[in-house]
N, C-alpha and C positions, 0 to 999 in steps of 0.2 A: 523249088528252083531258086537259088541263090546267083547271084551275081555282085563281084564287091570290086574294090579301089582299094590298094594298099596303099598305104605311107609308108616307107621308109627312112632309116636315117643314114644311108649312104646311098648313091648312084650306083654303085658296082653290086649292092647287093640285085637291083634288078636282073643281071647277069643270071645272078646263082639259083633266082628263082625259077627261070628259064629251064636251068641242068638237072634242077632238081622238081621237076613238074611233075611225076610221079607221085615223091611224096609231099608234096603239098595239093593234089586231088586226093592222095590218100588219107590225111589228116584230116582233111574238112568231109572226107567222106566216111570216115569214122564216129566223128563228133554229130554232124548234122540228123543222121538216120536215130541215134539215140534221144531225142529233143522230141517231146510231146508239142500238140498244138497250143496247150495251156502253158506251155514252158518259155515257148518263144512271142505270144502272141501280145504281148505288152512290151514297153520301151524299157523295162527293168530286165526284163528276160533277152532281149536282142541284144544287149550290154553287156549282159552274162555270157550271153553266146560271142559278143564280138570277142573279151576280154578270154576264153577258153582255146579260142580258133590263133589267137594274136598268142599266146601261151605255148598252144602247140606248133605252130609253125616256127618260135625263135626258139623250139626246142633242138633243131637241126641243123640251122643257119649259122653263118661263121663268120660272115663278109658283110655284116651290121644286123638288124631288128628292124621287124617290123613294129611302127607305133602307134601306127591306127587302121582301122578298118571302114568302111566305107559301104555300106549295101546301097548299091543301084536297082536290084531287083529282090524281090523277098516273095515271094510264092508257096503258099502253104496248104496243100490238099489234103 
């Protein structure tokens, strides 16, 4: 279970993430299921994962980028 905070670098991109909330569950729920517990379970690996997750989601986006990512919750069974 994941839970995060995005940055952006424009206001209006919050809009388009909205329209497109499909494929931004579907990105991260692409990326997340392939992540062993040894992959994500150190601050070098959560990195990796922010910077893959920030990767694939301004692989779509038009109306700015995301620049950071943010985990509020991070659950790993």
């Amino acid at each position: 279970r994941v839970t995060m905070d995005l940055e952006m670098t424009t206001a209006t991109l919050a809009d388009e993430l909205k329209e497109r909330l499909p494929q931004v569950r579907d990105t991260v729920l692409t990326i997340l299921p392939n992540k062993r517990f040894e992959d994500i379970s150190t601050v070098d690996g959560k990195t990796s994962l922010r910077t893959e997750l920030i990767e694939g989601l301004n692989a779509f986006l038009s109306q700015g980028k995301i620049t950071k990512i943010y985990f509020k919750e991070f659950v790993v069974q």
